[in-house]
VOKOL-972956 format. One line per field, with one value per residue (C-alpha): residue number from 1; residue in one letter; x negated, y negated, z. Coordinates in Angstrom, 2 decimals, always signed. Layout:
i = [NUM / ...] .
aa = [A / ...] .
xx = [X / ...] .
yy = [Y / ...] .
zz = [Z / ...] .
END
This chain:
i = [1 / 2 / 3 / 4 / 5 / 6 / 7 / 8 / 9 / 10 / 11 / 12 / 13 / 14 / 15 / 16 / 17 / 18 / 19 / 20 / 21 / 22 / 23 / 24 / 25 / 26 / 27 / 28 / 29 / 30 / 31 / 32 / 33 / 34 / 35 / 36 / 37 / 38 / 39 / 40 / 41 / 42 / 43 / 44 / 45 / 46 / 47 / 48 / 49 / 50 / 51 / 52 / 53 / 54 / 55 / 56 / 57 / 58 / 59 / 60 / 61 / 62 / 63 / 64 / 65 / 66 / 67 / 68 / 69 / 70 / 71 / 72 / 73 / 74 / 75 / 76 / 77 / 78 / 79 / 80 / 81 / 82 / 83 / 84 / 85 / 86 / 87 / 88 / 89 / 90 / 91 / 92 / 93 / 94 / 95 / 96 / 97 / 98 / 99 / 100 / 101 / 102 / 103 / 104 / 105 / 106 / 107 / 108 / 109 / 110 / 111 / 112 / 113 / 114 / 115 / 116 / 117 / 118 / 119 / 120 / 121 / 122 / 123 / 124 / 125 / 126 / 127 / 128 / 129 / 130 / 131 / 132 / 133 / 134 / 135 / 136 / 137 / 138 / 139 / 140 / 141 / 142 / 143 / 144 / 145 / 146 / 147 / 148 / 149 / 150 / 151 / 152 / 153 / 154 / 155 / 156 / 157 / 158 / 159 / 160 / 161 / 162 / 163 / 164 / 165 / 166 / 167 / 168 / 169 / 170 / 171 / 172 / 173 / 174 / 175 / 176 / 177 / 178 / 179 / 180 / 181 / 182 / 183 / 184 / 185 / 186 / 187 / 188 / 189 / 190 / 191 / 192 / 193 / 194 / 195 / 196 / 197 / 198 / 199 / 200 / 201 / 202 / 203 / 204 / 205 / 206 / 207 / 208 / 209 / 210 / 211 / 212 / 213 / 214 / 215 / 216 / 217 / 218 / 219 / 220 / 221 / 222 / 223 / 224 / 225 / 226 / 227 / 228 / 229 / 230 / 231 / 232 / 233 / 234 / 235 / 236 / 237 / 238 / 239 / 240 / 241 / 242 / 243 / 244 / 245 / 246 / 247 / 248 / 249 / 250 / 251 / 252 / 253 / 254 / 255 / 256 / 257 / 258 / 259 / 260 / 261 / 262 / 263 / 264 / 265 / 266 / 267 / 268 / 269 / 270 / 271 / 272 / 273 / 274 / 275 / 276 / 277 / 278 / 279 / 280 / 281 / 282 / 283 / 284 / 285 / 286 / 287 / 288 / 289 / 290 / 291 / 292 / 293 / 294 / 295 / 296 / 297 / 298 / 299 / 300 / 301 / 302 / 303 / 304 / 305 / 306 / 307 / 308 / 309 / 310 / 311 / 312 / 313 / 314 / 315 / 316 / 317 / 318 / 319 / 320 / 321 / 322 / 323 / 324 / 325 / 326 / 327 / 328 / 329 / 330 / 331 / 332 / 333 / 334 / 335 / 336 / 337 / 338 / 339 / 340 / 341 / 342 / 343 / 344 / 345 / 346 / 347 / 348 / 349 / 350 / 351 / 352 / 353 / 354 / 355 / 356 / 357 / 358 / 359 / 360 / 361 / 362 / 363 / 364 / 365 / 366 / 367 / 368 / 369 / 370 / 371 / 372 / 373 / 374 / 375 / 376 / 377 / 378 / 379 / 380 / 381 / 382 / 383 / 384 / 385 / 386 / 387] .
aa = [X / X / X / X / X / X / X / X / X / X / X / X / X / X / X / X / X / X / X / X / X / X / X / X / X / X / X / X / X / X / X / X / X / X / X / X / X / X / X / X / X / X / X / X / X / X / X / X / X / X / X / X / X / X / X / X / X / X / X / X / X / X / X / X / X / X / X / X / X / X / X / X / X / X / X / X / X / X / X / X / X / X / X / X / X / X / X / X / X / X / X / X / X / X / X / X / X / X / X / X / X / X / X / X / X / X / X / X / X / X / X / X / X / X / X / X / X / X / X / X / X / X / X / X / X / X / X / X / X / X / X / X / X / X / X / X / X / X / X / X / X / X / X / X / X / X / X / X / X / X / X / X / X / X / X / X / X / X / X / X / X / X / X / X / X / X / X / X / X / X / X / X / X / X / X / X / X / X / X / X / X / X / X / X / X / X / X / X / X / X / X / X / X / X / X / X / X / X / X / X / X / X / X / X / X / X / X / X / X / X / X / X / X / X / X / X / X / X / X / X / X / X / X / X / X / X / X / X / X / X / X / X / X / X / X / X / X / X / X / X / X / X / X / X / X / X / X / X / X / X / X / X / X / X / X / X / X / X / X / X / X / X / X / X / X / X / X / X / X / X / X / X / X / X / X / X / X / X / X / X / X / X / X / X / X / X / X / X / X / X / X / X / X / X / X / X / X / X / X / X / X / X / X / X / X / X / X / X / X / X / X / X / X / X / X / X / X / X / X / X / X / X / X / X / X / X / X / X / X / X / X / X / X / X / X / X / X / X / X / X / X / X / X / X / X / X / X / X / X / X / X / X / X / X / X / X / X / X / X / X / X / X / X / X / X / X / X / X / X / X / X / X / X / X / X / X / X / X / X / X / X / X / X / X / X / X / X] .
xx = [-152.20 / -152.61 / -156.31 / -155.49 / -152.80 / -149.29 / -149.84 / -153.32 / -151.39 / -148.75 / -150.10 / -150.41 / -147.28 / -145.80 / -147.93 / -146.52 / -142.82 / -143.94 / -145.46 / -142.42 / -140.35 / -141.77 / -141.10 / -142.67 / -140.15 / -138.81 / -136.33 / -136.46 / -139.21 / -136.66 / -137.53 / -141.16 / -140.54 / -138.58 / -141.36 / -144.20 / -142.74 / -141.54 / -145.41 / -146.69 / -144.69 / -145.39 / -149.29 / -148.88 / -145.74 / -144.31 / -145.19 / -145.80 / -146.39 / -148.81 / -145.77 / -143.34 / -146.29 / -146.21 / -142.56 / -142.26 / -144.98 / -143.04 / -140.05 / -141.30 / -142.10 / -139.11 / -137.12 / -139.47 / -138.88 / -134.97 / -135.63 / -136.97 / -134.60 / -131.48 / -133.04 / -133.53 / -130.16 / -128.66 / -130.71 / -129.43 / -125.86 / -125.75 / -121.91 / -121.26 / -122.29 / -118.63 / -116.97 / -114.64 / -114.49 / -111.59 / -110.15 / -112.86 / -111.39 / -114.53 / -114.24 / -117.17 / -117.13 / -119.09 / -121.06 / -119.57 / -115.96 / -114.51 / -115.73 / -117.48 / -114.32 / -112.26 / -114.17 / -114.14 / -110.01 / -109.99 / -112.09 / -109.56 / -107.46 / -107.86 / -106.24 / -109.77 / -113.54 / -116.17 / -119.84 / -120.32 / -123.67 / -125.55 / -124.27 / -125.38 / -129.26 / -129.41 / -126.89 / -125.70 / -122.42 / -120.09 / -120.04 / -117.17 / -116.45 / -117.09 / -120.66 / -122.16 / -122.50 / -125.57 / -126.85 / -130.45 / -129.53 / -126.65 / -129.13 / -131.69 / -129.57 / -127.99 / -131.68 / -132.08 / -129.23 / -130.10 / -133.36 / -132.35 / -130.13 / -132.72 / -135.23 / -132.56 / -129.45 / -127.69 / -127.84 / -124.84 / -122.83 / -123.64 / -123.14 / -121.70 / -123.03 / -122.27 / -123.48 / -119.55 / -118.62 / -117.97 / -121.30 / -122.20 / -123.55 / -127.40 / -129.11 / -128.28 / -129.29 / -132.34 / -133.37 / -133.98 / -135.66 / -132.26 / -131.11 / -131.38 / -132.32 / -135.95 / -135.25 / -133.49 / -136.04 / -138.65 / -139.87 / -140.29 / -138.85 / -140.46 / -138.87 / -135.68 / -135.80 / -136.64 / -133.72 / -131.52 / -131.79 / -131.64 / -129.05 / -128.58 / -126.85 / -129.34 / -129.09 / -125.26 / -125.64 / -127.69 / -125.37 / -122.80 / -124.46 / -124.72 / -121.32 / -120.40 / -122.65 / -121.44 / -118.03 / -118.48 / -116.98 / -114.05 / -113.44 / -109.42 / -109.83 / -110.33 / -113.19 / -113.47 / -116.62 / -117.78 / -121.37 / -121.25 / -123.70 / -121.86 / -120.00 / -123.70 / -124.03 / -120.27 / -121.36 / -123.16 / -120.84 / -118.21 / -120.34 / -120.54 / -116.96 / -115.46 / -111.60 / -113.03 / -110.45 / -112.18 / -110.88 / -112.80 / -112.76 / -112.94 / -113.93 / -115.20 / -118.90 / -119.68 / -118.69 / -120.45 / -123.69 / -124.06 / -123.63 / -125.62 / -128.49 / -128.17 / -128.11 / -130.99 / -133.20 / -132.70 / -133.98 / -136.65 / -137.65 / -138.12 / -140.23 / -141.76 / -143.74 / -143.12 / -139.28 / -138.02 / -134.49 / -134.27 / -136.18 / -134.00 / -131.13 / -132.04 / -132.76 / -129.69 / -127.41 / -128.70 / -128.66 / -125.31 / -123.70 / -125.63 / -124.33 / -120.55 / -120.92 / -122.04 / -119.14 / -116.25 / -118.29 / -117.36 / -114.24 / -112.68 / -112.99 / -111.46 / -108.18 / -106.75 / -104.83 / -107.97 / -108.81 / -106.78 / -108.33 / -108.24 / -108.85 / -110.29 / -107.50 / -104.81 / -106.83 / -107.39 / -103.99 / -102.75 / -105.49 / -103.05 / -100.37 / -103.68 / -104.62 / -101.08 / -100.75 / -104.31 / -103.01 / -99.65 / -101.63 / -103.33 / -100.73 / -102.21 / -99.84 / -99.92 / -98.49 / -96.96 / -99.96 / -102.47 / -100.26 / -100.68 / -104.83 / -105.19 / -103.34 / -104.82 / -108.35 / -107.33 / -105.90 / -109.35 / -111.14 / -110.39 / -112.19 / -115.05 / -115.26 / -118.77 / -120.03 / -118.78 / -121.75 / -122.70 / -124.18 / -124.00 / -125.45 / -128.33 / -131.62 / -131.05 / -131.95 / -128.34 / -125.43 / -122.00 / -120.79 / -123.95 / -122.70 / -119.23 / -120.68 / -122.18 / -119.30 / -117.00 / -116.07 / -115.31 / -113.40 / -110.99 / -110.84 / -109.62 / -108.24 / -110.63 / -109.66 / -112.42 / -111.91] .
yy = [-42.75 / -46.31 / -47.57 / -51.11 / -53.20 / -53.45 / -57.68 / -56.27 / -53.99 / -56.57 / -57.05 / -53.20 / -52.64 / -55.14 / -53.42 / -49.66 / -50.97 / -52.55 / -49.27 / -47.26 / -49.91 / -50.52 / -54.57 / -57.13 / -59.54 / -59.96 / -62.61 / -65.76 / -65.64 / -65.91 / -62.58 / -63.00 / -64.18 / -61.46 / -58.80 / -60.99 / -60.94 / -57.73 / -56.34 / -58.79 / -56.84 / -53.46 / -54.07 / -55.67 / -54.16 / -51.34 / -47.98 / -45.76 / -42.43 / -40.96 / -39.91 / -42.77 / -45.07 / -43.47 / -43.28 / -47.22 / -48.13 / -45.83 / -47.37 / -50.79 / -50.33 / -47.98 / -51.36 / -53.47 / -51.27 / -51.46 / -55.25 / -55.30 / -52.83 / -55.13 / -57.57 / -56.08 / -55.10 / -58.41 / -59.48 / -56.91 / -57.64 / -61.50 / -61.22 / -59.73 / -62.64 / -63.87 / -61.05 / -62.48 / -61.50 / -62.37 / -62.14 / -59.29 / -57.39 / -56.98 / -54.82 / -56.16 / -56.10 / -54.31 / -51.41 / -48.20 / -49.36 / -47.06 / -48.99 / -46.45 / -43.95 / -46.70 / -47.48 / -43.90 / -43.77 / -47.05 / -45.92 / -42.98 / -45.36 / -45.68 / -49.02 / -50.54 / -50.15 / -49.83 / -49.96 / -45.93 / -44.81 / -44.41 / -47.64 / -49.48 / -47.57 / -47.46 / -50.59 / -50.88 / -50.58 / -48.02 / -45.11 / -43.03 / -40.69 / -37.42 / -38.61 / -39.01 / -35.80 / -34.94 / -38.66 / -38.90 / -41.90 / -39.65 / -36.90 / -38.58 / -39.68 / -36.50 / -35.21 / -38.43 / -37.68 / -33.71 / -34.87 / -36.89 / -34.81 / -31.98 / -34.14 / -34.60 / -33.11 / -35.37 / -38.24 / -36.20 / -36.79 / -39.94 / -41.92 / -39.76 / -40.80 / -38.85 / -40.03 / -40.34 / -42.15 / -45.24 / -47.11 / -50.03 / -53.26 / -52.92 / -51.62 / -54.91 / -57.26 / -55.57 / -56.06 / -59.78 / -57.86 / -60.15 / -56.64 / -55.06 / -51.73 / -52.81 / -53.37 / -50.01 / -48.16 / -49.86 / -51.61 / -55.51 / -57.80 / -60.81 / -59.68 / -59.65 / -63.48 / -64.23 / -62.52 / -63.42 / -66.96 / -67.22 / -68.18 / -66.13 / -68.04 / -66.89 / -63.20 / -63.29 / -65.02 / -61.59 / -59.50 / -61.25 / -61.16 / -57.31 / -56.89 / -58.15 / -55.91 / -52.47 / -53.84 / -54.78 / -51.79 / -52.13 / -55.86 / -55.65 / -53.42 / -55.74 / -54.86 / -53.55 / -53.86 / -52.67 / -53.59 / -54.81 / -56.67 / -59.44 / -60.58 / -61.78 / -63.69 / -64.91 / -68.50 / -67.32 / -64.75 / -67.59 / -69.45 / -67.53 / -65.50 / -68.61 / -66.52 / -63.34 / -61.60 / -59.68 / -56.67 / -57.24 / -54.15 / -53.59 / -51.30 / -51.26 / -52.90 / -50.24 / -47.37 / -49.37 / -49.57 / -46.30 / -44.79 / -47.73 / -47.38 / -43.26 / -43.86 / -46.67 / -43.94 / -41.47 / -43.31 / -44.79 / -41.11 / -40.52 / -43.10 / -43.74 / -41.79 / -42.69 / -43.75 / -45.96 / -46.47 / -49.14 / -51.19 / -50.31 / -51.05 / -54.73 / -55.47 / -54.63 / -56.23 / -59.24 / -59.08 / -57.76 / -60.17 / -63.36 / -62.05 / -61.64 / -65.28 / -66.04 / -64.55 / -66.16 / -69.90 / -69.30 / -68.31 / -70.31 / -73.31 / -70.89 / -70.06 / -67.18 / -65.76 / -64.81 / -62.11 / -59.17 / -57.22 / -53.33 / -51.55 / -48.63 / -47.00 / -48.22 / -47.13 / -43.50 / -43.12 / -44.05 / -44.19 / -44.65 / -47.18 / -49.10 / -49.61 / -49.81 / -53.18 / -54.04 / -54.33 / -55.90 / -58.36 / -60.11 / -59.23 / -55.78 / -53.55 / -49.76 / -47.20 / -44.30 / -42.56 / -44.37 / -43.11 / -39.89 / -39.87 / -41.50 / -39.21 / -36.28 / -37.08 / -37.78 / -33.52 / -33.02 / -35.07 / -34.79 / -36.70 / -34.68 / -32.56 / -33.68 / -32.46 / -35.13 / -36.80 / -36.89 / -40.05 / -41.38 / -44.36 / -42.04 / -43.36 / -46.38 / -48.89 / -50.78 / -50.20 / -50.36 / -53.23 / -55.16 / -54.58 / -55.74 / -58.80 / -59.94 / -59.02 / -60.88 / -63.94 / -61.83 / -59.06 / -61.99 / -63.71 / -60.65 / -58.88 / -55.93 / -52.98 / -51.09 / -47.32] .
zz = [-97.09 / -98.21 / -97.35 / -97.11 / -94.87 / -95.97 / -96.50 / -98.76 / -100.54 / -102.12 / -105.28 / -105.61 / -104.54 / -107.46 / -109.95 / -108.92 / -109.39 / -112.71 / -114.01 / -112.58 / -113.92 / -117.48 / -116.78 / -114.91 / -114.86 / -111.26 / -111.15 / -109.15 / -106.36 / -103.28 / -102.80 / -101.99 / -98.51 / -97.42 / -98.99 / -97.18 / -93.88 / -93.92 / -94.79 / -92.40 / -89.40 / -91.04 / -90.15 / -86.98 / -84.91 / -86.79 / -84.98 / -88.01 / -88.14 / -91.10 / -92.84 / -91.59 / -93.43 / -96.56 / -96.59 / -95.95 / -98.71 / -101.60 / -99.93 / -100.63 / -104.21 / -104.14 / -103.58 / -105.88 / -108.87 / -108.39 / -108.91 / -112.08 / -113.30 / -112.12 / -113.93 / -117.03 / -116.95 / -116.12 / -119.26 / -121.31 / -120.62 / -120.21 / -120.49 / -116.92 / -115.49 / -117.03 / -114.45 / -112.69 / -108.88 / -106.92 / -103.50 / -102.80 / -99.90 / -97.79 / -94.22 / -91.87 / -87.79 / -85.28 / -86.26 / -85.36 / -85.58 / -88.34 / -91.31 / -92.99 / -92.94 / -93.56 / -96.83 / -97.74 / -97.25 / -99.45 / -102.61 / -102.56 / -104.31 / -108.13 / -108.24 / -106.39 / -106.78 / -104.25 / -104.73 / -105.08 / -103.65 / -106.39 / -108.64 / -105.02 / -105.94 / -109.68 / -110.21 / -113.96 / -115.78 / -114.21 / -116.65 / -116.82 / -114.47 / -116.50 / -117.68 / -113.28 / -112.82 / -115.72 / -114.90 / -113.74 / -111.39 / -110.08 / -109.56 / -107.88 / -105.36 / -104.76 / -104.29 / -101.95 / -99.25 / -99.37 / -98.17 / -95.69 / -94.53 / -94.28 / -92.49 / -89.81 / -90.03 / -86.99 / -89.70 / -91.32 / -88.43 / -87.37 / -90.86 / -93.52 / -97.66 / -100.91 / -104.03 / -105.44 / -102.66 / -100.92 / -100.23 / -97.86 / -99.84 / -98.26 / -101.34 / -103.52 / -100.31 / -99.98 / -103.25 / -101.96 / -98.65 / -96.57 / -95.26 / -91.59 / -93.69 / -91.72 / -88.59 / -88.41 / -90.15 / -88.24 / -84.85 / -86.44 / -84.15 / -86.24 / -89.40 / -87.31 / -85.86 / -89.08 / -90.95 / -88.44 / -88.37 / -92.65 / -94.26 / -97.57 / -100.09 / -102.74 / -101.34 / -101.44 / -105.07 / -106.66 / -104.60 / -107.10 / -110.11 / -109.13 / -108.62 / -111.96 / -113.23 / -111.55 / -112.23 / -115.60 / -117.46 / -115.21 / -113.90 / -114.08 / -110.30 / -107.68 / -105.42 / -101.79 / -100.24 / -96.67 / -94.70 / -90.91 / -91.76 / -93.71 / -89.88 / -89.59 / -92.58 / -92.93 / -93.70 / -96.82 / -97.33 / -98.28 / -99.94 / -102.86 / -101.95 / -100.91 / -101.26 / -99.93 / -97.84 / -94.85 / -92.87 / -88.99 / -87.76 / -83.44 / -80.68 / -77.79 / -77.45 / -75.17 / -77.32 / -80.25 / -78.60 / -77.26 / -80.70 / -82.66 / -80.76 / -81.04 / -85.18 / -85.17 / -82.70 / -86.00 / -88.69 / -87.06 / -86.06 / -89.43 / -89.80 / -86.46 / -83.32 / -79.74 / -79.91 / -77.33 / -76.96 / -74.34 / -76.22 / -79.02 / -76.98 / -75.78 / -79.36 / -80.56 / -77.98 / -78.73 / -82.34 / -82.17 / -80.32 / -81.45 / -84.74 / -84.10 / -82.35 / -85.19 / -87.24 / -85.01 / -85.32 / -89.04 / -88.94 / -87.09 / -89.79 / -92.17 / -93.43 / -90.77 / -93.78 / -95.16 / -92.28 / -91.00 / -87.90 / -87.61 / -83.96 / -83.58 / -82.46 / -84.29 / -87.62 / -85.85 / -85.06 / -88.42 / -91.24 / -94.02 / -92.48 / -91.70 / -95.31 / -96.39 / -94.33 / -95.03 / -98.68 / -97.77 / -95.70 / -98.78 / -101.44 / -103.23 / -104.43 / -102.65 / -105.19 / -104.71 / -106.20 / -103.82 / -100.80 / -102.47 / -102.92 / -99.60 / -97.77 / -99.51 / -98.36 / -94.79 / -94.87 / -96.60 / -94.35 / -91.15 / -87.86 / -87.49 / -90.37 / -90.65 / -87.18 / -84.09 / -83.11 / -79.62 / -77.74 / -73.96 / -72.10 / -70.73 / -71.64 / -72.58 / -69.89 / -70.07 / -68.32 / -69.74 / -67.21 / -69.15 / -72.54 / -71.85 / -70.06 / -73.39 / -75.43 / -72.88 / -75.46 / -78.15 / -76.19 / -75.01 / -78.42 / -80.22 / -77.15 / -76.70 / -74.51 / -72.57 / -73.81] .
END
């Protein structure tokens, strides 16, 4: 247990990353405002438990330490920041709208890279394949996930990570502390008007300058990146990916919710005592749909050949015709071979082969007329059916 506030305990957290580290050179100081208001909302609204506190303060230096590795790295290899990224295919949307399995289908395909979990932790130059297995970052994060898992095993079913595979681009945001990884984890609603209402040109720069460096051994693959998040933060997004091609995935807004606020409830349980899930549930709604109003503001002063939208259904229905015209759509060859892999892991994988999780409208103080009232703009803009 820590014996002083989170916002007392900065400069000790900085000095535990820089001992687990062996650096203290952080970068640029962008981050600092992210790290101060994020402590500042640990002490004062965060509902920690004894455990949930000490998890968040490893976490923090956990995050801190990652940092100064990055940047040693990025030192060490000056050169990747000559990796060239373009067109980055990049699925973003609602939450809960197929993303995650869609990503998974996609880095079946050897033609691509994705940001595999562990690269997204420990990022550094992709070793080959054969050599992850034996690697301590590897390892760690195998460890990591079992853990997780263990502490509760509905986490499997709701959002399904492997250290191999396919991984969402939170790890290199938070390394700025720009990442809703927070206000999941946590009850900080001032973090969240304040990370909301940012824009994250700088955040979006490092997540480049980690990119290049994951995808240094390797920068002939184009990339395909996945994070709702980004529908938030399109206007920085394009900013520093100003010929980013992005997948908008859709669903329901009711069916989104229900399960959102079901996945948001679990990690905070880890975390937190006392969870409330209609408090949860306001909070997200309005994130949620202040940030896909956000999303449509922005794109519609850009280029519509630069977005293709997936529904739900159509990409349950038909996983691999869905990335087959995903890649037609913005001119990327689909071999033979990546019809091959892709359909492979669909019979390997399929719906519900990691448990089907269960969630319902019970409990949480909204009713599914009120969701689809909010959502009303964007259901008509992109045609939306109720399911």
């Amino acid at each position: 247990m820590i014996d002083l506030s989170f916002t007392e305990s900065k400069a000790a957290l900085q000095r535990a990353a820089v001992a687990r580290a062996g650096s203290d050179d952080f970068g640029d100081s962008y981050y600092e405002e992210g790290l101060e208001v994020v402590l500042d909302a640990y002490d004062h609204e965060a509902r920690f438990s004894e455990v949930g506190r000490r998890i968040a303060y490893h976490g923090i230096v956990d995050i801190l330490a990652k940092r100064l590795r990055s940047e040693q790295l990025l030192k060490q290899n000056p050169g990747v920041r000559e990796t060239a990224i373009r067109r980055p295919i990049i699925i973003t949307g609602l939450v809960r709208t197929g993303s995650t399995a869609l990503h998974h289908l996609i880095g079946q395909d050897p033609a691509i890279q994705v940001i595999e979990y562990w690269l997204g932790n420990f990022p550094q130059p992709r070793p080959p394949r054969a050599e992850w297995d034996t690697h301590p970052d590897y390892q760690t994060c195998a460890k990591e996930l079992e853990l997780m898992y263990a502490a509760d095993p509905e986490l499997r079913k709701i959002h399904w990570m492997i250290p191999d595979g396919a991984e969402e681009c939170r790890h290199f945001l938070a390394q700025s502390f720009t990442d809703d990884f927070f206000e999941v984890n946590a009850t900080v609603p001032s973090y969240i008007r304040w990370y909301e209402g940012r824009h994250m040109t700088e955040a979006y720069e490092r997540h480049r300058r980690l990119l290049q460096l994951v995808g240094s051994t390797s920068p002939e693959r184009p990339w395909v990146l996945k994070y709702p998040v980004h529908m938030k933060h399109l206007a920085a997004l394009f900013a520093v990916y100003p010929d980013a091609c992005i997948v908008q995935t859709h669903r329901d807004p009711s069916q989104v919710l229900s399960s959102y606020i079901s996945l948001v409830a679990g990690f905070r349980g880890i975390y937190e005592q006392d969870i409330n899930r209609e408090a949860i549930a306001r909070e997200q709604l309005a994130v949620w749909a202040n940030g896909i109003e956000r999303g449509l503001a922005v794109r519609q002063q850009r280029d519509p050949a630069q977005f293709y939208d997936l529904h739900f259904r159509s990409f349950r229905a038909d996983p691999v015709g869905s990335v087959r015209r995903i890649y037609e759509h913005f001119g990327l060859p689909f071999s033979e071979e990546s019809e091959r892999r892709l359909t492979a892991w669909t019979q390997q994988n399929p719906e519900g082969s990691t448990g089907q999780h269960e969630h319902s409208m019970s409990g949480i103080g909204l009713t599914r007329d009120a969701i689809l009232d909010r959502f009303t703009r964007y259901m008509e803009y992109f045609d939306i059916t109720p399911e």
